[in-house]
N, C-alpha and C positions, 0 to 999 in steps of 0.2 A: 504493500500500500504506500507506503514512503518514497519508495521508487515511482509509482505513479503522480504521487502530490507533488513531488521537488518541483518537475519542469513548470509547476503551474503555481509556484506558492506564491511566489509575489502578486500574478492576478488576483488570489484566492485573498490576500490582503486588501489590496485595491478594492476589492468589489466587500469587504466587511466592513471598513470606513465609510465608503460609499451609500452602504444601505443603508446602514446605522443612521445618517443622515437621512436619509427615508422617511425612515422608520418613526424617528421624531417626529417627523412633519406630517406623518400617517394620523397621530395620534394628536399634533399639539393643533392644526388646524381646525377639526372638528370642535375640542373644548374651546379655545377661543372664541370659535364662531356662536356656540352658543351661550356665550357670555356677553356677546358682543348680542345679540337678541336675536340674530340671524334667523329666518324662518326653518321649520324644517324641511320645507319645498327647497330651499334655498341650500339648504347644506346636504341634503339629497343630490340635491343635482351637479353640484362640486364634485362629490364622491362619482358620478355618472360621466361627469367632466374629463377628470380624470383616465378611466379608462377608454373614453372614448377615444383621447390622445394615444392613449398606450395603443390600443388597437392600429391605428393609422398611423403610428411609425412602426410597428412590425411589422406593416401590410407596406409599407412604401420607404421605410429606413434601409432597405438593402440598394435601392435605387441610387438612394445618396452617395452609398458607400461608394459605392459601382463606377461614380462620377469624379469625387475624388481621393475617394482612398480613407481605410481605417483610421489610421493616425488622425485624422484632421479632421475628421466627423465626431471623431470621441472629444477630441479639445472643445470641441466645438460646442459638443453636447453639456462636456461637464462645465463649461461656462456659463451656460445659457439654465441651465442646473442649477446652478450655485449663486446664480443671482434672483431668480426666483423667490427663496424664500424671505430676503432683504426686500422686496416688492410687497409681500404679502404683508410685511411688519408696518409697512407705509403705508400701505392705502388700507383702510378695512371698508370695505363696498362689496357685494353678495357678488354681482356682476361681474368684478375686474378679478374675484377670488377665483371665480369659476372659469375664466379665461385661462388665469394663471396654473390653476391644475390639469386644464388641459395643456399646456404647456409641459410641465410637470411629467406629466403620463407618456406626449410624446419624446423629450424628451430620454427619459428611463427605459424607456422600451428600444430607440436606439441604441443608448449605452450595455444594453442587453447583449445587441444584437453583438455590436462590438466585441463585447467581452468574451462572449462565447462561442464566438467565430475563432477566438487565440485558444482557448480553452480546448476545443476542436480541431485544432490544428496542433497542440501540443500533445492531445491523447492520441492511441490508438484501438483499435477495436475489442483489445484485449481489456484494457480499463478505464474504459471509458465508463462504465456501468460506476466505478471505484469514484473517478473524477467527479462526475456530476451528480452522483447522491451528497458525495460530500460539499459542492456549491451548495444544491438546495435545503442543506441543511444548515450551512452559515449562513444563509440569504435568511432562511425565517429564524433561526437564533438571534443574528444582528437585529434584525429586522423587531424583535420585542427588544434588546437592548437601547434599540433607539427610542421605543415608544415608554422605554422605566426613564429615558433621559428628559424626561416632561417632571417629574420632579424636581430637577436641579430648581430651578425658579421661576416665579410667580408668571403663569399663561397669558396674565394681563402684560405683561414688560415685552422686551423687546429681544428681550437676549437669548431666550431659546429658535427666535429665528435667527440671528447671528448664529446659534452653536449650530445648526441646521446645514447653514450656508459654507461652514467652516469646512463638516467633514465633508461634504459632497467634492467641495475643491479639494480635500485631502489628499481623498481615495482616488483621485488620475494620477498622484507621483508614482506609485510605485506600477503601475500601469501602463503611462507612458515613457515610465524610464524600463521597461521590460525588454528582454536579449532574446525575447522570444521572434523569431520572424510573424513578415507580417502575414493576416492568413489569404487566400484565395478573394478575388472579387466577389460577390454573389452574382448569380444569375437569377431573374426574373420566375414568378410562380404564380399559375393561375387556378385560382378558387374555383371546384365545382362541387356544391353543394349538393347537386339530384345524384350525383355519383357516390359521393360520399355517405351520404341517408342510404345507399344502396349496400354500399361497403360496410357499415358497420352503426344503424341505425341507435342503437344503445351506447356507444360510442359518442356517438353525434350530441345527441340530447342529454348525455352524459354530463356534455363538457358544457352547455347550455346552461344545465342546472345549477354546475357547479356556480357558472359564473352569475346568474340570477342572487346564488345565497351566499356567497363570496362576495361579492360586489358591494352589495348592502350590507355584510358585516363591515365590512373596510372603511363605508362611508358613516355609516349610521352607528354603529356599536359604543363608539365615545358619548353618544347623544344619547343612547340606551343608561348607560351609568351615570349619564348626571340626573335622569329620573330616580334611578335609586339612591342616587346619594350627592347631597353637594359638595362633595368634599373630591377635588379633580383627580387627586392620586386615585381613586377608583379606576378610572378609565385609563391609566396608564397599569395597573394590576391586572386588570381585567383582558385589556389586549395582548400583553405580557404571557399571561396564563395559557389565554389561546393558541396564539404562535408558537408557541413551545411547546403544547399540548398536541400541534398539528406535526411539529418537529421530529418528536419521539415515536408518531404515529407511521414513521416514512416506510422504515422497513418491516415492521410487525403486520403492515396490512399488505404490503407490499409481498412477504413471503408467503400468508396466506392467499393470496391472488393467486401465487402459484401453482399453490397446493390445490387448493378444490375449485379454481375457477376466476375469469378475471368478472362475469356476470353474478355471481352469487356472491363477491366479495362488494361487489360494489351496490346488490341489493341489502344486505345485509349491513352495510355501514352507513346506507340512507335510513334504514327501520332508524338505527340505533339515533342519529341526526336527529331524526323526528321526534323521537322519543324526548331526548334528551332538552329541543327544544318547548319543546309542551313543556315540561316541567318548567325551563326558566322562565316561559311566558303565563302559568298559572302560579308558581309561587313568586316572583320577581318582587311583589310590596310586602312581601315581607322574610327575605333571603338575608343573612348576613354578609356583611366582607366577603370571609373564608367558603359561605356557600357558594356566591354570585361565582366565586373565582373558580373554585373547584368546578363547577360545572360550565363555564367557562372552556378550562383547559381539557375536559372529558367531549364538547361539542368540537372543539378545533382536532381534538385528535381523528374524530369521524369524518370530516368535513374536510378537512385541506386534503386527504390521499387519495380524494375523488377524483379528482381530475387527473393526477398520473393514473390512474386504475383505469379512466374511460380510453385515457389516450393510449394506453398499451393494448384495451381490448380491441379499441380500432386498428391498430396497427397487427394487429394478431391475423384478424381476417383482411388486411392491404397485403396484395402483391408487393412487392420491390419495384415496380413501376408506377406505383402509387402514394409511394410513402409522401412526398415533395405535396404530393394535392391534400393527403390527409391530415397534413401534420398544420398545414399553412390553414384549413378550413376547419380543423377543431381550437385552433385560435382565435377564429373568427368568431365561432360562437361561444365561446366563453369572452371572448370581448363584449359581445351582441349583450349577452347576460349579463354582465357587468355596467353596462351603458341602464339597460333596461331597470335592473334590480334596485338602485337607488332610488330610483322615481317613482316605482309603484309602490315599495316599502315609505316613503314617508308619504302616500295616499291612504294605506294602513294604519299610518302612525296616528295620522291628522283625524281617521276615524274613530281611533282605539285610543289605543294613549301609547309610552316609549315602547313597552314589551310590543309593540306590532314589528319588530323588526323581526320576532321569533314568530309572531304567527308566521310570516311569510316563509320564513325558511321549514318550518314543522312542514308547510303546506309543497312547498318543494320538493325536498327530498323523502316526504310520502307520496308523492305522485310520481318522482323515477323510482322508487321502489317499487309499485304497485306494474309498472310499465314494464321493468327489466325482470321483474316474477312473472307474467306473464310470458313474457319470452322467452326464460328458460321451460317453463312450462310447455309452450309451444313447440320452440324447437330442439329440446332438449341438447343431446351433443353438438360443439359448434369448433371451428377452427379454435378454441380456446385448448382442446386437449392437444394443442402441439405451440402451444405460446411462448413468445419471447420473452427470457428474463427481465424480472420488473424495472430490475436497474436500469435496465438501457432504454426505460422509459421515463426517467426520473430526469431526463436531458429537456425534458420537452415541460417540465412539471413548471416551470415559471417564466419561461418566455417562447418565442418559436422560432428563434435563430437557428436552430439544429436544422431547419427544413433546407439551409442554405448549404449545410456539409453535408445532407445527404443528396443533393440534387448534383453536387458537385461528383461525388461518387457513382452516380446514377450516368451522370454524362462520361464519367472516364472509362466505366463497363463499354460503353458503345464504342 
């Protein structure tokens, strides 16, 4: 394993300051906002903002590359990054916030692309599965270390979007000072959705879902904790709890996917989802700290493995002439979801009260539950009983740059 991390460690640094940066801003935007009285239409749509960005530089960030090159796309990005959240400390206007996250999303989603384009060019097929379970597990490690970093001081001042804006520009030294070469250009990929629904229909709506109840947690979940409590360190425990709890979750659901199934791992960890969310949303007024959190970090362990689970199932049943369309159009819809999920959750919210972020998720991931039991039902045995190790789907579990090094592979076969 050591011999796989060396060639990549300093990315593996660069990209843990980086998130970390994130991560705060994941957490310190939303509680500001609702301090600052912000609606919840309003802070919904920030969180929808967001990945709307993120989606449309994944979808059009290799273009860039393509134009002028790694190096100077990443600069480019971590600049425009890192001044962001010094914007956000200056203007507080609903409108210019929700610009700037979209900003935010696309920019990150490039610096993704970037990263894991070196990342992929420094593995090989042998540990690659090694390499990027271990990104995706500092991405969401960091990523609640940023969001504990909303404690240092008061949400109302100015200085945790200074500490915000700091690491973002950290995390390109050791990045751009990397001896790694640089990687291949990307080449171009086109989206077919009727193809895809064909390929690997559970899959598809998998990653939909995920991004429906992932999306609104992201946006909405700091606004869920200041209903239980005003005290703001909640919403940085509470995020904290999750992320870690989806952390731990990577390979335990990950090995059973392999064991009995990538469909009945991914039905069974929407029951659990659902479950888990009813109870936050029916005891929520009257949960303690230690409960909110615990079941917190018990919801994110279920919930975050979802989407590398759908996107391996897809890939189970994709040809090798497919992967490049699968891999680029289960990102699509988990963006779609992501865009979508904030908006309709604080239409819940504004009819219910805070706990509507969990109706909505209960009502999700029981509804791909009920959809992928029926399908196993239906079709019982499927290309699952000859599936690809989970790891080498854990490439795909936070951004969709990989679709660029397999396309690149795809064209060298020919």
């Amino acid at each position: 394993m050591k011999n796989a991390l060396r060639p990549v460690a300093a990315l593996l640094i660069g990209v843990a300051i980086l998130l970390t940066g994130l991560g705060l801003q994941g957490t310190l935007l939303p509680v500001r906002a609702s301090l600052e009285a912000f609606s919840t239409l309003a802070i919904g749509t920030m969180g929808a903002a967001y990945f709307l960005g993120f989606t449309l530089g994944c979808l059009k960030g290799g273009q860039l590359v393509k134009s002028v090159g790694h190096v100077r796309v990443f600069l480019a990005m971590t600049a425009l990054a890192s001044s962001v959240p010094l914007i956000h400390g200056l203007i507080l206007n609903p409108l210019a916030w929700g610009l700037l996250r979209f900003l935010t999303g696309l920019c990150f989603a490039i610096l993704f692309l970037v990263i894991e384009s070196w990342l992929n060019e420094r593995s090989t097929n042998e540990n690659r599965g090694i390499v990027f379970s271990t990104y995706v597990m500092i991405t969401l490690t960091v990523l609640a270390a940023g969001q504990m970093m909303t404690l240092l001081y008061d949400p109302t001042g100015l200085e945790l979007f200074l500490i915000a804006s700091v690491l973002v520009s950290l995390g390109a030294i050791p990045v751009a000072l990397s001896k790694s070469p640089t990687p291949e250009v990307p080449l171009e990929t086109e989206v077919n959705l009727k193809r895809l629904f064909k390929i690997s229909p559970a899959g598809m709506l998998g990653c939909l879902a995920t991004g429906l109840a992932n999306g609104s947690f992201w946006a909405l979940a700091p606004l869920f904790t200041s209903g239980i409590s005003s005290n703001p360190s909640l919403a940085a425990w509470f995020m904290s709890c999750t992320v870690i709890g989806g952390a731990f979750a990577q390979w335990p659901l990950g090995f059973l996917s392999d064991k009995i199934g990538r469909r009945k791992t991914l039905a069974l960890s929407s029951v659990a989802c659902a479950i888990v969310a009813t109870i936050i949303w029916s005891f929520s007024g009257t949960m303690s700290f230690t409960t909110v959190n615990l079941l917190g970090g018990i919801w994110g362990f279920f919930a975050f493995p979802l989407y590398a689970i759908a996107v391996a199932h897809a890939n189970d049943s994709a040809e090798p002439t497919d992967y490049v369309m699968v891999s680029s159009g289960l990102l699509l819809m988990y963006g779609a979801g992501a865009v979508i999920g904030p908006i309709v959750t604080t239409l819940v919210i504004t009819m219910t009260d805070y706990a509507g972020l969990y109706i909505l998720t209960a009502g999700v991931h029981a509804t791909l539950a009920v959809y992928v039991l029926l399908r196993v039902v239906r079709r019982g045995s499927s290309p699952e009983d000859h599936h690809i190790p989970f790891g080498d789907a854990l490439a795909t579990a936070h951004t969709a740059s990989q679709i660029y090094e397999e396309e690149f592979l795809h064209n060298a076969e020919e």
